[in-house]
C-alpha positions in Angstrom: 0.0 0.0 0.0 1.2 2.8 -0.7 0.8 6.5 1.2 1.1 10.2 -0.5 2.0 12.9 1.9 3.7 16.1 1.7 7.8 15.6 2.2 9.0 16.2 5.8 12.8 17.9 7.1 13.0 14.6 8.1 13.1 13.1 4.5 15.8 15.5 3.4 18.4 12.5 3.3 16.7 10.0 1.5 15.0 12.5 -0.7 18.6 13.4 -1.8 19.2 9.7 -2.1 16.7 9.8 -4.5 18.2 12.4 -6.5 21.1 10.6 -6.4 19.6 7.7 -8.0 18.1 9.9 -10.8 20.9 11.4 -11.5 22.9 8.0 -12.1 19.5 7.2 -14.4 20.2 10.3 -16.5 23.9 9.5 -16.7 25.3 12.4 -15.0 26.2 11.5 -11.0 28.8 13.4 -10.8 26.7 16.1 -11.2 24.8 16.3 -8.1 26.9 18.7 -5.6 24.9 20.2 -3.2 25.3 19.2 0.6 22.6 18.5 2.7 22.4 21.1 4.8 22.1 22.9 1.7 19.3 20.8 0.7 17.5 20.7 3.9 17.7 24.7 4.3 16.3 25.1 1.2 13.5 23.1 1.7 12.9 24.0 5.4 14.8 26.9 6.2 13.4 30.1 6.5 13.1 30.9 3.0 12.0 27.6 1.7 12.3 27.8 -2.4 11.2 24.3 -2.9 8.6 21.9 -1.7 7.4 18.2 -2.5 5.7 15.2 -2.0 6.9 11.4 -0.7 5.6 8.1 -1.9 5.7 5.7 1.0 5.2 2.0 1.7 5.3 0.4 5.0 7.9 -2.2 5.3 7.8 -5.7 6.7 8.7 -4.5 10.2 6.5 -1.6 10.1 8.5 1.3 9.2 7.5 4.0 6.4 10.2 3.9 3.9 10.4 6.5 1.0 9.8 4.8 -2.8 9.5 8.1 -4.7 9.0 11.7 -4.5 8.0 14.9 -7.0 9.6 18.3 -5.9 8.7 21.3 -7.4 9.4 25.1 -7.2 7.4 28.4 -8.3 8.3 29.9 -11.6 7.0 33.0 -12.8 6.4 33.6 -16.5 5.8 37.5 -17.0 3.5 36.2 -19.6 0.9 33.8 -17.6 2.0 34.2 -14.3 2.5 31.6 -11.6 3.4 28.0 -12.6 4.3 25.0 -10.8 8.0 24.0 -12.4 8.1 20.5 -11.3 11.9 19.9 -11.1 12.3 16.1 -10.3 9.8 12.8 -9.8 11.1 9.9 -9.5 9.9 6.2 -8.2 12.5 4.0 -7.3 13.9 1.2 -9.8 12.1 -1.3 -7.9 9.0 0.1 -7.2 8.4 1.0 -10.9 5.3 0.2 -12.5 2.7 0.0 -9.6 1.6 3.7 -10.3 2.8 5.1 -7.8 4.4 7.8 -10.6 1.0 8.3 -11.4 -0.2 8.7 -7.7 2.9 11.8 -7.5 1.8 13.2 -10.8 -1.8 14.0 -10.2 -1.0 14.9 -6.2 1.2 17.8 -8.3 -1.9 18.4 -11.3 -4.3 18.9 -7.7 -1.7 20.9 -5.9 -1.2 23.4 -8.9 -5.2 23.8 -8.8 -5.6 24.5 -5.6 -3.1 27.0 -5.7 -4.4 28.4 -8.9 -1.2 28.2 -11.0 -1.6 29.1 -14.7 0.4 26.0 -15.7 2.6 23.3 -14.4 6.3 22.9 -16.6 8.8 20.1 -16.2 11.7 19.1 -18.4 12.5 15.0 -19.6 15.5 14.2 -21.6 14.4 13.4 -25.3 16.0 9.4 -24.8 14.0 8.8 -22.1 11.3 7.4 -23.5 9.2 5.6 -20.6 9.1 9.4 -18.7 7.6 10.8 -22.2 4.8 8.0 -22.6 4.4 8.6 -19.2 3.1 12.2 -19.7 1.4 12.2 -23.2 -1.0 10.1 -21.4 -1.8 13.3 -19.9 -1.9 14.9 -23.0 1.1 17.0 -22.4 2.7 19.0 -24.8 6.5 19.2 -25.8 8.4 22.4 -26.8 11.2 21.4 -29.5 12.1 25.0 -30.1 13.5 26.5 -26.6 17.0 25.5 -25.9 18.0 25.3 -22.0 20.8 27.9 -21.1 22.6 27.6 -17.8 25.4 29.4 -16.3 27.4 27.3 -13.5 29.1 29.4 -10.9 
């Protein structure tokens, strides 16, 4: 059985263990630098700039264990307004295929309607094809013309 509930400070180190994980999916762990005190503040600190939710099961001896998670942040587009950028969701290797990615994705879809965002924008890498099937069955639409820019400091 599986549980939906809004992540905790307490989840900060397997959440990043999660983001590990993804990032060794996409081929780049090396790339994942940030601490997690870093993590943690910026989830829970007193500025928090990112929130999310926790999939959870209940293992043999009881205890809640973490098998996936969506974080998000606010963007603003001077255009439309608020959106929900959701920056990462990910279900564990293992727990794949039980839809519990499903379960994340419309606890995101409800949380951008009750806060009245004007949309909700993610990114997938164009080889990933099981995260792209995933969302055109929400009838999601992909941009081919914006190229991502990034500055590292």
């Amino acid at each position: 059985m599986i549980k939906i509930r809004r992540a905790e400070k307490d989840d900060c180190a397997r959440l990043l263990e999660l983001v590990k994980e993804l990032a060794l999916y996409e081929k780049a762990p090396q790339e994942v630098t940030i601490t997690l005190e870093s993590f943690t503040e910026s989830g829970f600190g007193n500025n928090p700039v990112w929130w999310a939710f926790v999939a959870i099961t209940t293992t043999d001896a009881g205890q809640e264990y973490i098998v996936g998670f969506a974080l998000y942040y606010i963007r603003f587009s001077t255009w439309k307004g608020e959106c929900l950028y959701l920056e990462d969701l990910l279900v564990t290797e293992e727990m794949r295929g039980k839809g519990i990615g499903k379960l994340l994705f419309e606890t995101i879809i409800d949380e951008c309607k009750q806060k009245g965002f004007v949309r909700m924008c993610w990114q997938v890498l164009d080889w990933n094809e099981p995260a792209i099937n995933f969302y055109k069955k929400y009838n999601a639409s992909f941009d081919g013309e914006w190229m991502n820019g990034s500055i590292d400091f």
